[in-house]
C-alpha angles and dihedrals in degrees: 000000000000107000095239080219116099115191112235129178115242090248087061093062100087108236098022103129106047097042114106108267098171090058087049105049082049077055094053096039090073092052081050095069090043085057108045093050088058117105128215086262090051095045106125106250088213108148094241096040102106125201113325087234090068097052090047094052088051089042092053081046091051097057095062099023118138139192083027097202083063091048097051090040092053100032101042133056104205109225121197105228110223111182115191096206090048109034094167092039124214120246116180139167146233139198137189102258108224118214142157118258135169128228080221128062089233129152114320087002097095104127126105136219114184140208117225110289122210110255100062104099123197100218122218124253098265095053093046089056092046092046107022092235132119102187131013148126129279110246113188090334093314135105112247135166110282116233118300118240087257090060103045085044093052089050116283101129097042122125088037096106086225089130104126095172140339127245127207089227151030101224089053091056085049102058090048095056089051086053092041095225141032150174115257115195109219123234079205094049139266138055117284109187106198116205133198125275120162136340130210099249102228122124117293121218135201109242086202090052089053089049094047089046085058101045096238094124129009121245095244089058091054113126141127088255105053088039089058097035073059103049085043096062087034118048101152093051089041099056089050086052091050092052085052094074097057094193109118119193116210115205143213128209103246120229098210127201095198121026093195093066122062129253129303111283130201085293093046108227118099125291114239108221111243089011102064123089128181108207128181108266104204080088103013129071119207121263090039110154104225131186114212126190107182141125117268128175119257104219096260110103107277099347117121141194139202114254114196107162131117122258138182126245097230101143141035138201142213081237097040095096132156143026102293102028118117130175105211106217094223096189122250145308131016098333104048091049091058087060104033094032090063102038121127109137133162109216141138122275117196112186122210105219117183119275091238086047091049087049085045091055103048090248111105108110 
């Protein structure tokens, strides 16, 4: 079979030479210490990943690397990605919601997120593959579907004391779930930025999917923004939507070390806005520099720009599937939503993948 990966020089990526390399390797660098603390046994299996031994020498190289154009010219191969089952590719974004929340179920804050009770059991390989279940809950010994969102949200976790904060809407605690972590703004004071812990495992569905199936909105009106402007004018309807994607996100409160940078992501160091990138890691290790060209939107209603600049693949997602699919990390708060909420761009992605790797792989030229 055809290697979907197609060798290209650094001149040929539009834009290469006048993005900012030194933001990005402090970028990297980040993704470095995650690296070199992984073991053999811990070594992402992705089909692109290499030998763990490759990433570490480039890891060691990054930390001291100057100038850092040099480093990523010398030390990376670019590759075009041409996947076959995505020609145009999908690139979209997301952002860290910010809401206000209360430490007290108190008046109009009635609404729960929850830390990862436990019960919820993450099964081994062997058992997913005999049940078809990643996560779940032991019932008489044996693995069985955890509670659906409808469930959790109709009481079945209550009593439990696994309340970690209380929203004002449901919709809020939703969309939080979707971005994986948010910032919530206490009645009580203060900043407390939830990330994510565990989920339920089971199946997650696109609520937008679900709209656009019923003809209720058409595919090319999906956002985050119209999604929300509809459950909005319509709540009994909404909370019905939200029940039929049973996935349920339990959170964490993140202890942060910079509060200008995101939420941990799968890597779990923070993810840097314009410069994160969750990628799908059945084929892409993390801490894969990846160039991206693509339309975004530029936070105006309908105007776009292009957007040519390298990221890091430093998170992943349950909707972030195939070859050339990325999910852009925008940052937090309003702003960030009216660029990430809307995204939906086609676009080409190029990896660098480290020269040893690329030797590794057969696909050096």
């Amino acid at each position: 079979m055809d290697s979907p990966l197609e060798a290209v020089a650094f001149s040929q990526l539009d834009g290469w030479a006048v993005d900012d390399h030194e933001a990005v390797l402090a970028v990297l660098r980040r993704s470095c210490v995650a690296i070199l603390h992984l073991t053999a046994d811990s070594h992402c299996q992705a089909r692109f990943a290499g030998n763990l031994q490759a990433w570490r020498d480039v890891a060691s190289a990054a930390l001291t690397a100057s100038p850092a154009r040099q480093f990523f010219e010398t030390q990376f191969q670019p590759y075009r990605v041409c996947d076959p089952e995505r020609p145009e590719g999908l690139f979209t974004g997301y952002f860290e919601p910010e809401v206000v929340g209360s430490l007290k179920a108190e008046g109009e804050f009635c609404v729960p997120v929850y830390r990862p009770p436990a019960d919820l059991v993450t099964f081994p390989e062997a058992m997913r593959q005999r049940h078809g279940l990643t996560a779940g809950r032991l019932v008489g010994g044996k693995p069985g579907p955890y509670f659906t969102r409808r469930e959790i949200e109709q009481g079945a976790l209550d009593g439990r004391g696994l309340e970690i904060v209380w929203l004002r809407d449901w919709a809020d605690a939703f969309f939080i779930h979707i971005q994986g972590s948010g910032r919530i703004r206490l009645r009580q004071g203060g900043i407390m930025r939830l990330g994510y812990a565990a989920k339920s495992g089971l199946p997650y569905t696109s609520i937008g999917a679900v709209l656009a199936d019923r003809g209720i909105m058409s595919r090319e009106q999906l956002s985050m923004q119209s999604i929300r402007e509809w459950m909005v004018q319509n709540p009994a309807e909404a909370r019905a939507l939200m029940w039929e994607n049973q996935s349920f996100i339990f959170f964490q409160v993140a202890q942060l070390e910079d509060a200008g940078l995101g939420a941990l992501g799968a890597q779990d160091v923070q993810l840097t806005p314009r410069r994160s990138l969750a990628v799908d890691r059945r084929f892409w290790t993390l801490g894969t520099p990846v160039w991206l060209d693509a339309d975004v939107p530029a936070g105006d209603e309908g105007s776009m720009e292009r957007f040519r600049q390298l990221l890091i693949a430093q998170d992943t997602g349950s909707a972030i599937r195939g070859l050339a699919r990325g999910d852009v990390y925008w940052g937090f708060g309003d702003s960030a939503g009216r660029i990430a909420g809307p995204m939906k761009s086609s676009g080409d992605m190029y990896v660098l993948l480290p020269c040893a790797v690329a030797e590794e792989l057969g696909l050096r030229t």
